[in-house]
C-alpha positions as CSV (number, residue, x, y, z in Angstrom):
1,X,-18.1,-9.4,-6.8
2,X,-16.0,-6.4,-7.0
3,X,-16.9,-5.3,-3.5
4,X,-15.9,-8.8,-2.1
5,X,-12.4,-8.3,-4.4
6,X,-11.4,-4.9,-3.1
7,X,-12.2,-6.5,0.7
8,X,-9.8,-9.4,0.0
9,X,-7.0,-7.1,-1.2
10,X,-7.4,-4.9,2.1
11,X,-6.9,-7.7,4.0
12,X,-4.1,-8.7,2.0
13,X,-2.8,-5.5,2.4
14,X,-3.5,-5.5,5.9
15,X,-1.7,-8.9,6.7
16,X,1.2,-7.1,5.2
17,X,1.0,-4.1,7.1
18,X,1.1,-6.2,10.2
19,X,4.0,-8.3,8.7
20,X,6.0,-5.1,8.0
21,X,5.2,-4.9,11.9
22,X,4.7,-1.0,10.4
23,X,1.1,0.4,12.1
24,X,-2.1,-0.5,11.1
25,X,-2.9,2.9,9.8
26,X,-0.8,2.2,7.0
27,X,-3.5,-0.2,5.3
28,X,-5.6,2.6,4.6
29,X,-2.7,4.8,2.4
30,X,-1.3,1.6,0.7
31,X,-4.7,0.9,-0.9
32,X,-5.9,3.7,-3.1
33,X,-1.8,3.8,-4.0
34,X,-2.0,0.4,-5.2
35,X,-5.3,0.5,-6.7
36,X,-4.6,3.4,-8.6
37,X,-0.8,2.1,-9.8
38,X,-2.8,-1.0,-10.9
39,X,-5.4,1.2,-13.0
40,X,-3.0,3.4,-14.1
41,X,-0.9,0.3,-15.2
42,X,-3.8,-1.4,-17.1
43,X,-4.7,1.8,-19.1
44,X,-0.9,2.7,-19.9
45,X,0.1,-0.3,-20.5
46,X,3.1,0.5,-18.4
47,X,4.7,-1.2,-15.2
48,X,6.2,2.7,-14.4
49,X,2.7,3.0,-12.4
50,X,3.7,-0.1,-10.3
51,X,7.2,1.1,-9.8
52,X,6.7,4.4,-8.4
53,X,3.8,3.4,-5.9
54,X,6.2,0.6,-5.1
55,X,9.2,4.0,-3.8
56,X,6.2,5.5,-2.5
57,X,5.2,2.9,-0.6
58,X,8.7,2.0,1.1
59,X,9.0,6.0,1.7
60,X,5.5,5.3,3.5
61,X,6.5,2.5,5.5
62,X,10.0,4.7,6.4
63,X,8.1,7.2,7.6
64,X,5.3,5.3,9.6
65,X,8.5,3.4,11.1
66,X,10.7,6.7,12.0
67,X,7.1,7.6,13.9
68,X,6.8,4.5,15.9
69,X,10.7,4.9,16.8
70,X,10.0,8.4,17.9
71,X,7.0,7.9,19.8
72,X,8.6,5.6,21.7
């Protein structure tokens, strides 16, 4: 069950990606951030996890969009 969990959140993840138009790449970074801000979260007891994976992640998608701009 967990297994089949942690496959439907990559593939939410990954539909966001794609939304973000941002490369697919990006699915395999945003993961362990958000699983880790969400455990992190639970055993603190704090949303600060949540918020700083949520800068990290916009300074991820920043960066994977200055690339694409770049490359092209």
């Amino acid at each position: 069950m967990a297994e089949a969990h942690k496959d439907a959140f990559r593939r939410h993840l990954a539909d966001l990606v794609a939304a973000a138009d941002a490369p697919t790449r990006l699915t395999d970074q945003l993961a362990p951030l958000a699983e880790g801000a969400m455990t992190t979260a639970a055993i603190s007891g704090s949303p600060e996890p949540a918020r700083h994976a949520k800068d990290a992640a916009r300074t991820l998608l920043r960066a994977a969009h200055a690339d694409v701009v770049t490359a092209a």
